[in-house]
Every structure is written in C-alpha cells, then in structure tokens.
C-alpha positions as CSV (number, residue, x, y, z in Angstrom):
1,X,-22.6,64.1,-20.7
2,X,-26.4,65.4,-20.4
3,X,-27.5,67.1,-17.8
4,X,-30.2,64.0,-16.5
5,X,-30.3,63.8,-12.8
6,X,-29.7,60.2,-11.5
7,X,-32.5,58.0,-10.5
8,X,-32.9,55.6,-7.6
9,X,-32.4,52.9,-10.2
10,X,-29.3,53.8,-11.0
11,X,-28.3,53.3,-7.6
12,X,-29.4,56.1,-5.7
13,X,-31.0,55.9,-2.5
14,X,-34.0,58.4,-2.2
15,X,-33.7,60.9,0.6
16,X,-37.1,59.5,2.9
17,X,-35.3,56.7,3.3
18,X,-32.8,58.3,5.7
19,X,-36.3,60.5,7.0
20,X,-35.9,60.2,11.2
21,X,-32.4,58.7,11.3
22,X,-30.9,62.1,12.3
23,X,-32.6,64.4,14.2
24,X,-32.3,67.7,16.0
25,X,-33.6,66.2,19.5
26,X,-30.9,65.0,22.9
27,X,-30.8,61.6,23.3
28,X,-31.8,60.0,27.1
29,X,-28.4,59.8,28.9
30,X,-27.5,56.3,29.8
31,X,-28.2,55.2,33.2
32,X,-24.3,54.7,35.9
33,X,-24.1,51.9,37.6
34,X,-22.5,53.1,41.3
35,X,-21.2,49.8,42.8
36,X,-20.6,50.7,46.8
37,X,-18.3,48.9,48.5
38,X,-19.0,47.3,51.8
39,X,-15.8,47.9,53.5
40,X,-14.4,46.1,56.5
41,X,-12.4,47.9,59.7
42,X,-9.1,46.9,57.9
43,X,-10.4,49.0,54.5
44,X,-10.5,46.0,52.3
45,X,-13.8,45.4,50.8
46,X,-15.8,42.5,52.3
47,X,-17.5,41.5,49.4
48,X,-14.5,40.7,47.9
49,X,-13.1,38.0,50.7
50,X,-13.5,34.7,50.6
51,X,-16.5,33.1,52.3
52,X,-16.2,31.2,55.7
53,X,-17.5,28.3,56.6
54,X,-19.9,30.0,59.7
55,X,-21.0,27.7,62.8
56,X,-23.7,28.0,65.3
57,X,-24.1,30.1,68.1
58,X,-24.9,28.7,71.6
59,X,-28.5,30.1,71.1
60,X,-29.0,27.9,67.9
61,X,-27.3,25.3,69.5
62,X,-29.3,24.8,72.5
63,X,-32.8,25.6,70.3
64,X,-31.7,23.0,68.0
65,X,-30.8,20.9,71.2
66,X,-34.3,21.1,72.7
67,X,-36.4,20.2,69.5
68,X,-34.8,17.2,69.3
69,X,-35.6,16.1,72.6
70,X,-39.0,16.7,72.1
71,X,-39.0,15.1,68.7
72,X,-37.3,11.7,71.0
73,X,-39.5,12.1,73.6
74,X,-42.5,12.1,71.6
75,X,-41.2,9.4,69.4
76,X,-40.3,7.5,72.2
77,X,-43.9,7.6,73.7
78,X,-44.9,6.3,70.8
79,X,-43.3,3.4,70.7
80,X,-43.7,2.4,74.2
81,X,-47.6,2.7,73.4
82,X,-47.2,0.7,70.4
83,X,-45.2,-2.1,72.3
84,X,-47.7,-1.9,74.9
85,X,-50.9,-2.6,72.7
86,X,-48.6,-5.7,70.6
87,X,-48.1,-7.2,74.5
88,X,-51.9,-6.5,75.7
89,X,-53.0,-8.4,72.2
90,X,-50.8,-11.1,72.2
91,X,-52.3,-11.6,75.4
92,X,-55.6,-11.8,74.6
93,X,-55.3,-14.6,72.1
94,X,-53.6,-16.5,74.4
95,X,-56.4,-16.1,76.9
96,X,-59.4,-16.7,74.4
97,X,-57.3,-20.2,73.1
98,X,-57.3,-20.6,76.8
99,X,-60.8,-20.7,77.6
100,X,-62.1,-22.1,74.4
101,X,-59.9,-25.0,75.0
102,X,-61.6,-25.7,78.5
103,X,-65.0,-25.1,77.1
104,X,-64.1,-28.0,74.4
105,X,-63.4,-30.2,77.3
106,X,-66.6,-29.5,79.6
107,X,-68.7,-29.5,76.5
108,X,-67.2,-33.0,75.4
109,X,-69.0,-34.5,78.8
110,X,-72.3,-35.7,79.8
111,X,-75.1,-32.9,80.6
112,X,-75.7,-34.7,83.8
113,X,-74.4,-37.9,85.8
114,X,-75.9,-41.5,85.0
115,X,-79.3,-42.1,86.8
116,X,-79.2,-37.8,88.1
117,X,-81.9,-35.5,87.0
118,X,-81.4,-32.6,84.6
119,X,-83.2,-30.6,87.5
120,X,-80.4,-31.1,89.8
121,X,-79.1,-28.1,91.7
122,X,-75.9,-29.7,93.4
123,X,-73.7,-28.4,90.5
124,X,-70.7,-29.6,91.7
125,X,-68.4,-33.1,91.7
126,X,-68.9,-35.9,93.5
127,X,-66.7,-37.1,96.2
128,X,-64.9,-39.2,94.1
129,X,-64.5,-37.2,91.3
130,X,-62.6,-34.6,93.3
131,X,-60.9,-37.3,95.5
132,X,-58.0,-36.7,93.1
133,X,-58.0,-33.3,93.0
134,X,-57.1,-33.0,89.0
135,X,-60.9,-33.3,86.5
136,X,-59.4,-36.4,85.4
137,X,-62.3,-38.3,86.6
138,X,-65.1,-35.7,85.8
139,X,-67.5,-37.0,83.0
140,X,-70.8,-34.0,83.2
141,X,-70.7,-30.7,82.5
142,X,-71.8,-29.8,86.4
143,X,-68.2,-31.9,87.8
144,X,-66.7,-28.7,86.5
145,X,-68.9,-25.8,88.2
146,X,-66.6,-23.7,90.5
147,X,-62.9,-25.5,88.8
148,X,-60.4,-22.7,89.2
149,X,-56.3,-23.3,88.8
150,X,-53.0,-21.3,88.3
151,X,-51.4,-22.0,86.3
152,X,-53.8,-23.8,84.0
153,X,-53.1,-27.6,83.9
154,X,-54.8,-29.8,81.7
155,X,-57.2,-32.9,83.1
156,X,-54.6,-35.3,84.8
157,X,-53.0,-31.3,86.3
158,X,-49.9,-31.6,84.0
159,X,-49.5,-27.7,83.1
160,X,-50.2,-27.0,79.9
161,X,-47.4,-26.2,77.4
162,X,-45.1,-28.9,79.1
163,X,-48.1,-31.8,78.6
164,X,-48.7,-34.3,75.5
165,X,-52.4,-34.3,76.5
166,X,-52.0,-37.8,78.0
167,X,-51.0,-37.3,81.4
168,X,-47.6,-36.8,80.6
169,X,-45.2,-34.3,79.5
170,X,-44.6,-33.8,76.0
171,X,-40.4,-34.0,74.7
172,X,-38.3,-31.7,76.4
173,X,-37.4,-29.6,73.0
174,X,-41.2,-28.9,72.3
175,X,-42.2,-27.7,75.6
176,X,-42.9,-23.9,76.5
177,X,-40.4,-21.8,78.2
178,X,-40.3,-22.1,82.1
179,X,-42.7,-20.1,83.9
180,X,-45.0,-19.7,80.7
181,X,-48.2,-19.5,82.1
182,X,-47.2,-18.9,86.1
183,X,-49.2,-15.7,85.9
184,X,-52.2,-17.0,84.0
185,X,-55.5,-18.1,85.9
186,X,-58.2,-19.9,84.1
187,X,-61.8,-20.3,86.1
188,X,-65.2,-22.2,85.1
189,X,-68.6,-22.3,85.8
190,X,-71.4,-23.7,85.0
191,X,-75.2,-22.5,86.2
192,X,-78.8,-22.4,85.3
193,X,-80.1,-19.1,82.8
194,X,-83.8,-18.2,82.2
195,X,-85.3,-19.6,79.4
196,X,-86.9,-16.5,78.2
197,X,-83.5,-14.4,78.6
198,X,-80.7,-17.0,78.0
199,X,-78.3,-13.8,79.2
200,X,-80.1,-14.0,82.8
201,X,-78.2,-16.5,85.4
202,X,-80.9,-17.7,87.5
203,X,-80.9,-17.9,91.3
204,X,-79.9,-20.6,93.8
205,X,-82.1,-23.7,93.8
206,X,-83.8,-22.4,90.2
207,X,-83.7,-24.5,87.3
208,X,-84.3,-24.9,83.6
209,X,-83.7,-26.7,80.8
210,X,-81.1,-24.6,79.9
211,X,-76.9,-24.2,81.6
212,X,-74.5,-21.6,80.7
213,X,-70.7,-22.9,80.8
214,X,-68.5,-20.3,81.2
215,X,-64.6,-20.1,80.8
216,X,-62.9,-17.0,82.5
217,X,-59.2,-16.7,81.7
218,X,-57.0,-14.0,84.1
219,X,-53.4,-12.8,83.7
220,X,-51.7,-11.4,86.8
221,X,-49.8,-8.3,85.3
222,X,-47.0,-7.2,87.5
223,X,-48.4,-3.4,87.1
224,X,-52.1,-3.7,86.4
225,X,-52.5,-7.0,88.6
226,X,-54.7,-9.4,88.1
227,X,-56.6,-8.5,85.0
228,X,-59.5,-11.1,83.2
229,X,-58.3,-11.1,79.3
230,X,-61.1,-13.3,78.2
231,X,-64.7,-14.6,79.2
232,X,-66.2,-17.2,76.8
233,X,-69.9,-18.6,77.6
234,X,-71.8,-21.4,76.0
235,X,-75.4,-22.4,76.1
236,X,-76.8,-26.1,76.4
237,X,-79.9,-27.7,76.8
238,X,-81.0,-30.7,77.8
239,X,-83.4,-33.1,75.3
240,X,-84.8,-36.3,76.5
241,X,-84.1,-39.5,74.8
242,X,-86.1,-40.2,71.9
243,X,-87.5,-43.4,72.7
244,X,-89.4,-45.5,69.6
245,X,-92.3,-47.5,70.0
C-alpha cells in the first residue's frame, strides 16, 4: 500500500458537492391545519350528518307564488292582443273582397242609361229598376248610387256565401256557415269629383266628366259596434263614341 490519497475517479465524491445540503440554520416550522368543528345542541358535529333534502318557507313560497302570476298575466295579455289583431285582420280581407266585388259589378254596367246624358244629376234608379227591390235589373253605374244592404246579397238579393251567383243558392255542403255575414253591411255610391282634384266630390247639381264609385263595407262588432273595415273608390270617365266618317 502507498500512501496516495484517493481521487474522485476512483469513486470518490468531492466534498462541494455536498456544499449547502447541511447547514447550521432552523428550518420554517410547518404550517397545523386546526379543523373546528361546527357542533350541533346534541354535541355531534353538523358537518358530519347527512344532508336533508330542505323545502321552502311560506315567504319563498308565496314570492315564488306571485311571480308567476305576473309572468301569466302578462303572458296572458299577450295573447289576447295577439288573438285580437288575427280577428281584426281576418276581418279586413273579408271586407276589402267585399267591396271590390261590388265595385266589379257597378263597373261591369253602362256609364249612363240609353238615350240619358252623361250630365245627368238624378243619380239614382229608375222606377222600374227598383220596382224589385234587388239590382237585378240595374244596367248604369248611377242605378247603384245610394244601394245599401245587410247582410250583403248579391244582384237577385240571395245572400252571399249561400248563392251560386245565378239567383239561386249554391249546394247545401258548399255554403257558409249560418249567420256568416249577419253583422256585415256593405254601402255604394256613386257621385261627380272635380276634374282638377279627382279626390274632391263635387256639390249637388255639379257635374263633370268624371264619377267616383265607391264601395263602403261595415262590420257590426258586438263591443266596438258598428265599425267601416274597408272603403274602395274608383274613377271613371265618360268618352263620346268615336264616330267615322
């Protein structure tokens, strides 16, 4: 044996290596976890029991209670509206297809009777023509100035979603419910407008060469009463016969 001191390759470990693994200063003492325990009057801890299912009070009741008859109410309210606005449109159409289809029937006449002038200011039927008290005999547009009837009826005074448009009623399965149009009113008129302001009805005894029809369609609301749903106007003028030579 020689008296060589060992090196680190002979499996030595130097001495830095353990430099600051011990040392002379107190290590920070470990923080204690203090559990407190929520005890109940019987001295068992509460924590420790099983949960309960917990129900409302009477407050939270009767809060709960009231919202949702507001929310009701309110929803409620809303719906009413809405039903209301669906009725008052449904309405409507039915009165504008109402009044156009009495304007296609005055329109589909003469602009004056046979041998009459287009001056004329008796806008009204003749005897005759009103001897039967239905239009059925009313060929110009004047016959109808003033015709009002309620329910509406068409020409021969067959009311109209029972008639075939012939005078007659149409079959029994195709025919509107009873009562259909008891509360509707339909009303024309026919009169003289100013040439320069076709919006302007002219007076009594004035005249033109141009006549306003006019359909006016009502519905008798049990609440509202009688309400007009529609008012359709046409304008019309009269132009002499071209004659060739």
């Amino acid at each position: 044996m020689t008296g060589r001191r060992p090196t680190a390759t002979q499996g030595h470990i130097k001495p830095e290596r353990f430099s600051g693994a011990r040392s002379d200063q107190p290590r920070p003492p470990r923080p204690i976890s203090v559990r407190v325990a929520n005890l109940g009057r019987d001295g068992i801890d509460a924590s420790a029991r099983p949960l309960r299912p917990r129900g409302f009070t009477l407050v939270e009741a009767l809060v709960a209670i009231t919202i949702t008859a507001l929310a009701g109410g309110t929803l409620l309210l809303g719906i009413t509206a809405s039903v209301g606005t669906s009725d008052d449109a449904e309405r409507r159409t039915i009165a504008h297809g109402l009044a156009e289809q009495a304007l296609d029937e005055v329109l589909g006449a003469r602009y004056m009777e046979l041998g009459c002038s287009p001056y004329d200011t008796y806008l009204q039927p003749g005897g005759s023509e009103k001897a039967t008290g239905t239009r059925e005999l009313y060929d110009d547009i004047d016959d109808y100035n003033g015709w009002t009837s309620s329910p509406p009826v068409d020409r021969w005074g067959v009311e109209l979603g029972t008639d075939d448009g012939q005078g007659g009623q149409r079959q029994e399965n195709f025919r509107a419910p009873a009562g259909a149009m008891d509360r509707w009113k339909r009303e024309i008129a026919v009169y003289y407008v100013d040439e320069s302001d076709l919006v302007n009805p002219l007076s009594n005894g004035q005249t033109s060469d141009w006549r306003a029809v006019e359909a006016r369609v009502y519905h008798d609301d049990p609440q509202a009463g009688l309400r007009e749903m529609a008012r359709v106007r046409r304008i019309v003028s009269y132009v002499e016969p071209y004659e060739s030579d």
